[in-house]
ZAMARGU-4260 file (C-alpha; in steps of 0.2 Angstrom, whole numbers, plus 5000, padded with zeros to 4 digits):
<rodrens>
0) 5000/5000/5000 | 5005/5017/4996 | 5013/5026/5011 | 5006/5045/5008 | 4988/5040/5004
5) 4978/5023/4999 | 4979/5030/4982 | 4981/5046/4972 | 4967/5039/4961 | 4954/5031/4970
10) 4942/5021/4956 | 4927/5013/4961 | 4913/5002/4954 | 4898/5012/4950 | 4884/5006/4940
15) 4871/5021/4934 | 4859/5020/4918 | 4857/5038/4920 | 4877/5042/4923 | 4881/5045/4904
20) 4883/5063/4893 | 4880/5062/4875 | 4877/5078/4863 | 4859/5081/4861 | 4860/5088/4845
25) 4868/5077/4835 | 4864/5060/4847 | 4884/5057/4848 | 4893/5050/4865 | 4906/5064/4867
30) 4924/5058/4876 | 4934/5071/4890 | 4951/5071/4896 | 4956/5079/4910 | 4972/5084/4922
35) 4977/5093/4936 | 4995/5094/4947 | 4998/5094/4964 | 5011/5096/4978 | 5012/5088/4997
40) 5022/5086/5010 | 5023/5075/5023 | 5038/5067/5034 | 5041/5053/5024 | 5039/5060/5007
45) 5044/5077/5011 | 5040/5087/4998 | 5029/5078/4983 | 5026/5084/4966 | 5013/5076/4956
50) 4996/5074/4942 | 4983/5065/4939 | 4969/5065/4928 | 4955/5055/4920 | 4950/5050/4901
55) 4932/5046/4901 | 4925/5041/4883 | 4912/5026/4877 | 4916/5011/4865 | 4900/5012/4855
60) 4886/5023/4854 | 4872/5015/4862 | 4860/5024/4871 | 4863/5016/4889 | 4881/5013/4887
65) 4889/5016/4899 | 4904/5030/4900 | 4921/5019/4902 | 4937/5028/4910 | 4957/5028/4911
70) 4963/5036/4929 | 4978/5039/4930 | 4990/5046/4942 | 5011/5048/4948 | 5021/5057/4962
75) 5038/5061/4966 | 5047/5066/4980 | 5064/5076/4985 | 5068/5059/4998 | 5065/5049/4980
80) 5048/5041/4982 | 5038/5037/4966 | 5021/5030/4963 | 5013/5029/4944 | 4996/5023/4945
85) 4982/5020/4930 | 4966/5011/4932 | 4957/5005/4915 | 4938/5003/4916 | 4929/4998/4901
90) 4910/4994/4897 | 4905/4983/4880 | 4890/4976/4874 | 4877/4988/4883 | 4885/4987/4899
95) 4883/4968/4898 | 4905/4966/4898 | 4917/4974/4910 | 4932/4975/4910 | 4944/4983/4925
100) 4963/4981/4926 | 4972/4993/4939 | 4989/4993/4938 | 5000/5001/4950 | 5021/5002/4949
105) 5031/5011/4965 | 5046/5013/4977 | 5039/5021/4993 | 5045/5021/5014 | 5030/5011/5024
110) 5027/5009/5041 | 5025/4993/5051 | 5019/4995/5070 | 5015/4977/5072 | 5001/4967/5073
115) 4984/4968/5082 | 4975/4983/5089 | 4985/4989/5103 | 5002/4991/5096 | 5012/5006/5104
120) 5020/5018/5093 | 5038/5018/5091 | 5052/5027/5083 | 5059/5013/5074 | 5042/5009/5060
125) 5050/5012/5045 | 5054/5001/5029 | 5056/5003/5011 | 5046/4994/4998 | 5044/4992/4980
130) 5027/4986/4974 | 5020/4982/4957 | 5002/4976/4957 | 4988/4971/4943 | 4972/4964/4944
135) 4959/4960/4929 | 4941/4959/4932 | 4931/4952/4919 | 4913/4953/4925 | 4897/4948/4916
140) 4877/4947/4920 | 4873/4933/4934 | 4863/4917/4934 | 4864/4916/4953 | 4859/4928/4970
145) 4850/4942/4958 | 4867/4952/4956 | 4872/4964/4942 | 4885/4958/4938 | 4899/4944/4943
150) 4917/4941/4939 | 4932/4933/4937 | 4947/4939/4945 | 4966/4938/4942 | 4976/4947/4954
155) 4995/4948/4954 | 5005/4957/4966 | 5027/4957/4967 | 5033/4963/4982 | 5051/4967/4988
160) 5056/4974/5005 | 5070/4983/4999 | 5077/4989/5015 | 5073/4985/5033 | 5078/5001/5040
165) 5083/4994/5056 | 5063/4990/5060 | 5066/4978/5074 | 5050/4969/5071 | 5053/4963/5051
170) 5069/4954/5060 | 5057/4942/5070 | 5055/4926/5061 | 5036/4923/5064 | 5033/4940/5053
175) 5027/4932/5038 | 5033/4940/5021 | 5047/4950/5030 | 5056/4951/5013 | 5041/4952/5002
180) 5035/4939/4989 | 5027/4935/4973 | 5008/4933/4974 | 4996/4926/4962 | 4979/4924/4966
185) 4961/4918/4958 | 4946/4922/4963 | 4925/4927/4959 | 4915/4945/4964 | 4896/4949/4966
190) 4891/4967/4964 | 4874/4974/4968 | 4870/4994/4963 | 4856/5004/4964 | 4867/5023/4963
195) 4860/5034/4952 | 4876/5040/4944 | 4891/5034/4939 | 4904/5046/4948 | 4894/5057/4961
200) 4880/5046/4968 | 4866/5056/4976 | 4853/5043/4980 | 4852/5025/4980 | 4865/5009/4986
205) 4878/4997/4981 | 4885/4981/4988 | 4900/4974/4983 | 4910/4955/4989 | 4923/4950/4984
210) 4932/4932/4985 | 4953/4925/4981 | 4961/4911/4986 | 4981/4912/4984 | 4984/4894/4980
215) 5002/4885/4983 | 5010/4893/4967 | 5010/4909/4976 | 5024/4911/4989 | 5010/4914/5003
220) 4995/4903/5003 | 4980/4911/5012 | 4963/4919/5006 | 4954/4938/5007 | 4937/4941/5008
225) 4930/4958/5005 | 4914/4968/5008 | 4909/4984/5003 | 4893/4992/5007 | 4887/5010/5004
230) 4870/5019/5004 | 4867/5038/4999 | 4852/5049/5005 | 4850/5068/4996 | 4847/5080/5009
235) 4846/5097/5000 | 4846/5102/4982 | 4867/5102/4984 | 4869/5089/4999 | 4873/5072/5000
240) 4871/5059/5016 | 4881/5042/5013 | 4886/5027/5024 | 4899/5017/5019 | 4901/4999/5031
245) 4918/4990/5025 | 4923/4974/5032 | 4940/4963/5026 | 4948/4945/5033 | 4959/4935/5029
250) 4963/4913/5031 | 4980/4908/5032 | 4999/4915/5033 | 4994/4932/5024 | 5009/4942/5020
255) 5010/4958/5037 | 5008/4968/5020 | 4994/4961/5015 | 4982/4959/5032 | 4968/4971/5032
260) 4973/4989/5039 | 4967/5004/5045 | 4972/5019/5037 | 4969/5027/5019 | 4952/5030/5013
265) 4944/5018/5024 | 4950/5027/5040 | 4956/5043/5033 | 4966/5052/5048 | 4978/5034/5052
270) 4995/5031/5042 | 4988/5016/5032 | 4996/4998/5043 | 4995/5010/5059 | 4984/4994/5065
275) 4985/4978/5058 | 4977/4959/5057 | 4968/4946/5050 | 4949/4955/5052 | 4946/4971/5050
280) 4930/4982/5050 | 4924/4999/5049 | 4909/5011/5047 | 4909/5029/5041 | 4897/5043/5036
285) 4899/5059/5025 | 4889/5073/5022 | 4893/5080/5006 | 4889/5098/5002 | 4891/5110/4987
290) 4890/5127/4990 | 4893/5135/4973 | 4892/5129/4955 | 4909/5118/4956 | 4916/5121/4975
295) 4909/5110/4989 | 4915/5102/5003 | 4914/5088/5014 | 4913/5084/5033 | 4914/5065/5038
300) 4917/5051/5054 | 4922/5033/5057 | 4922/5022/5068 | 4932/5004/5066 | 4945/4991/5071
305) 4956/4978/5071 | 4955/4960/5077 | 4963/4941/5076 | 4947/4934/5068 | 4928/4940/5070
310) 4923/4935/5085 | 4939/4942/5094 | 4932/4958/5087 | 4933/4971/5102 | 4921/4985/5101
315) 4926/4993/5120 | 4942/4999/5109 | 4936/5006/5093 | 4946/5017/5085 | 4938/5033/5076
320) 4942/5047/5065 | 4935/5065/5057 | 4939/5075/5045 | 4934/5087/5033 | 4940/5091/5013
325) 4936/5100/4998 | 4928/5098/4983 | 4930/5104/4965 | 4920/5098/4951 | 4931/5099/4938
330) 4922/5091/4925 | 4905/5098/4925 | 4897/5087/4909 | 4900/5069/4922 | 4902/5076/4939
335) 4919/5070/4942 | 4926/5080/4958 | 4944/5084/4963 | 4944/5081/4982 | 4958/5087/4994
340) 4953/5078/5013 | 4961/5080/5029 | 4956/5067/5043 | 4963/5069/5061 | 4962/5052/5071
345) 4961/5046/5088 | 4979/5048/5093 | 4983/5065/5084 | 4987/5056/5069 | 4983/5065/5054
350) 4982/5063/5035 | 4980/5072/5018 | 4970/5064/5004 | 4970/5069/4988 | 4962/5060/4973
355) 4949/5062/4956 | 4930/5056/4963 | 4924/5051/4980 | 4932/5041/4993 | 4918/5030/4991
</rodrens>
């Protein structure tokens, strides 16, 4: 995971009959490209330069097609960090084919505090990673449980820890993947939505579960399950109410890199690993407010935690967060925001978030 934030571009899956642009004087799907850049600091990166931006254009010219996207994003910083990021998304046949492949290529300085929910901090956290990561979703209309749409998966992830840093804790031998490792891993999605748009949903839900196995020719055997659950509620003519409930486990020797986390967008206001283990769950709320024709801004609180499995799940130590951010709508014709987010947590902790759309 990326050190400075979950992500510079956040993409999510969004289903919307109503989330498309066309040009209503000639009937003709129109394509958009945009960029912005960016600076940031912060104690590991210090000083950050970067961009990003998003291609949003359609494969035919169907009335209901859906818009399909390329996000793409990169940093880097005056201690040498990097990150380039792009995120393919493409819709076929009437929405009927999807096709997702993020791929993700960087060198960056994590943090690794331990595992469970009650680590202490310490001055000796660091490490230095080099990560690159791809996974293909090919997803098409169910037979089975009345979803929209279901999947295969094939994800791929090559990890090195390039330098330990003089962490004390990556030089116990019960810390699995200590010096990284190559996974491969198969696996099957279900995805329920009822949004109605594609980038700024202001009514409606979406459920998304998601299933891999990483069999024996991976160098760590284990599986991750993933649920994601949001609902939106307008509240004005410019406001937004959504609920996001987010829930992650893992079975077997799970990389330490690769146990659900707190931090980044699901806990905005941690350093992403601050606390980590096999089961993790959170729940968070956001009102989302415009208060001119593209400026807006956002205030929002969560609550999770950590845990060795489900029912060790302790809810007399929940961790929370707030925050607040901006929001620029940049392209007007598909709502796409910039959003810039600061989230404080419970220890003083704080982090800066910036990305194109919503953090969820």
């Amino acid at each position: 995971m990326d050190s400075l934030s979950t992500s510079i571009i956040q993409n999510v899956y969004m289903e919307s009959p109503e989330g498309v642009s066309s040009d209503s004087s000639q009937g003709k799907k129109k394509s958009s490209l945009k960029a912005y850049p960016y600076v940031f600091y912060t104690p590991e990166s210090k000083l950050a330069f970067g961009a990003g931006g998003i291609y949003i254009f359609y494969t035919g010219q169907s009335q209901n097609l859906k818009p399909s996207k390329i996000g793409f994003g990169g940093y880097y910083s005056t201690n040498n960090q990097y990150k380039i990021s792009m995120n393919n998304v493409y819709y076929f046949l009437e929405n009927k084919l999807y096709f997702e492949l993020p791929l993700s290529y960087g060198y960056f300085i994590n943090k690794f505090w331990g595992i469970g929910n009650d680590v202490p901090d310490s001055d000796t956290t660091n490490y230095a990673q080099q990560t690159f990561s791809a996974t293909l979703t090919i997803q098409l209309p169910p037979e089975l449980f009345s979803a929209d749409r279901t999947g295969i998966i094939v994800d791929y992830d090559n990890t090195t820890i390039k330098d330990r840093m003089g962490n004390p804790r990556l030089e116990d031998p019960s810390v699995i993947g200590a010096n990284g490792g190559q996974l491969i891993g198969l696996g099957t999605d279900l995805l329920w939505d009822k949004r109605d748009h594609l980038f700024y949903p202001t009514e409606g839900n979406y459920q998304y579960f998601r299933a891999i196995i990483y069999p024996e020719w991976s160098d760590f055997v284990f599986a991750q399950f993933q649920l994601d659950a949001r609902v939106y509620y307008k509240t004005n003519k410019r406001g937004v109410l959504a609920g996001n409930f987010y829930l992650e486990s893992v079975v077997g020797d799970a990389p330490f890199y690769k146990l659900p986390s707190i931090g980044g967008v699901q806990m905005r206001g941690y350093f992403y690993g601050r606390y980590r283990d096999n089961f993790f769950s959170m729940i968070q709320l956001e009102h989302r407010q415009f208060f001119a024709e593209r400026w807006g801004f956002v205030v929002f609180g969560t609550l999770g935690n950590v845990a060795e499995d489900i029912l060790k799940f302790d809810f007399s130590n929940l961790k929370y967060s707030l925050g607040t951010g901006l929001r620029f709508k940049f392209n007007k014709e598909e709502n796409v925001n910039l959003r810039a987010d600061l989230g404080i947590g419970i220890d003083g902790s704080t982090g800066i978030y910036f990305g194109i759309e919503e953090a969820f």
